[in-house]
Residue, then its C-alpha position, 0 to 999 in steps of 0.5 A: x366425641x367432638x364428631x359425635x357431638x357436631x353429629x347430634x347437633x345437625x340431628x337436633x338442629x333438624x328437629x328445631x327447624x323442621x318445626x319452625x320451618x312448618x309453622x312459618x310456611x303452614x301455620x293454618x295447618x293446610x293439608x295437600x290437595x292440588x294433584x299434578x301428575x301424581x304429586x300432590x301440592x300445598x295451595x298458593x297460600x303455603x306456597x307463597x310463604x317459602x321464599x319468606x322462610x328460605x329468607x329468615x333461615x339464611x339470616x338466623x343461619x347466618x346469625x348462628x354462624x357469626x356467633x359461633x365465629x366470634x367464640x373461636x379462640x387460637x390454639x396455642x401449642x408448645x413446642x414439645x406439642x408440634x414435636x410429637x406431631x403426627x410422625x408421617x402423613x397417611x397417602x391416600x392409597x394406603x388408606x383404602x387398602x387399609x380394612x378399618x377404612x372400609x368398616x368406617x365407610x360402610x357404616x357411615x353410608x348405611x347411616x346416612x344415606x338411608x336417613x337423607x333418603x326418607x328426609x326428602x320423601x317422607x312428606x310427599x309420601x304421608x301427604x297422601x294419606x294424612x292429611x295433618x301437615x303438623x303431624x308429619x314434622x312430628x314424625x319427620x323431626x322424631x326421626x332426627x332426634x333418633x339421627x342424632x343419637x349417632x352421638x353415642x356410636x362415637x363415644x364408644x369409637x373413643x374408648x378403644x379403636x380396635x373396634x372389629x374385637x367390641x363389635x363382633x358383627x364388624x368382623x364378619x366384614 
């Protein structure tokens, strides 16, 4: 539950700051047009404004950070609580031997890697037969609010770990 929420936050978190990111790079809504070498780019008007941007990110990132920092508390844990502690510590050789690790593997790297993949040229691409700035991080932002639906795929993680006998098609691996 608690990685399927970190998961949902990072996929609207893409949401926000995509939008937020267009309007202070392209408020005017500026489309592509100067070609070099078969990638088309934004004018030196839009251009000029990234650094800026990069800038007010880094600072409300690290605003974002200092607040969540100051709302961690210590844990305090009872003895019995350290006694039932994890029996003994899982080596990394009986972990990629074991099957559930691989399961977990395969689908994080089919969810993921795919998702990273169409985040970096999904602009590049339809700036080439659209012309609305505005409109792509429409698209792009919809697919991460979609990312971040991974937060249910967790919550039915918890509620029984011998997942290969819920999901059938897991078996198969």
């Amino acid at each position: 539950m608690v990685s399927g929420t970190i998961i949902c936050g990072f996929g609207l978190g893409s949401f926000i700051f995509s939008f937020v990111s267009t309007l202070l790079t392209n408020p005017n809504n500026l489309s592509a047009n100067h070609e070099v070498g078969g990638l088309i780019y934004y004018d030196q008007e839009v251009a000029s404004r990234v650094p800026a941007m990069i800038y007010k990110f880094a600072a409300s990132w690290i605003l974002l950070f200092s607040v969540s920092f100051c709302c961690l508390k210590p844990v305090q844990l009872s003895q019995s609580e350290t006694d039932e502690s994890c029996d003994e510590d899982i080596q990394l050789k009986e972990l990629v031997k074991d099957k559930r690790f691989w399961h977990m593997y395969i689908m994080n790297f089919s969810s993921v890697f795919y998702g990273y993949l169409l985040i970096g040229s999904y602009k590049t691409f339809g700036s080439k037969y659209i012309d609305d700035d505005m409109y792509l991080t429409l698209v792009g932002s919809v697919g991460c609010i979609f990312g971040s639906l991974r937060f249910f795929w967790s919550m039915l993680l918890d509620f029984d770990y011998t997942y290969p006998q819920v999901y059938g098609v897991l078996v198969l691996l």
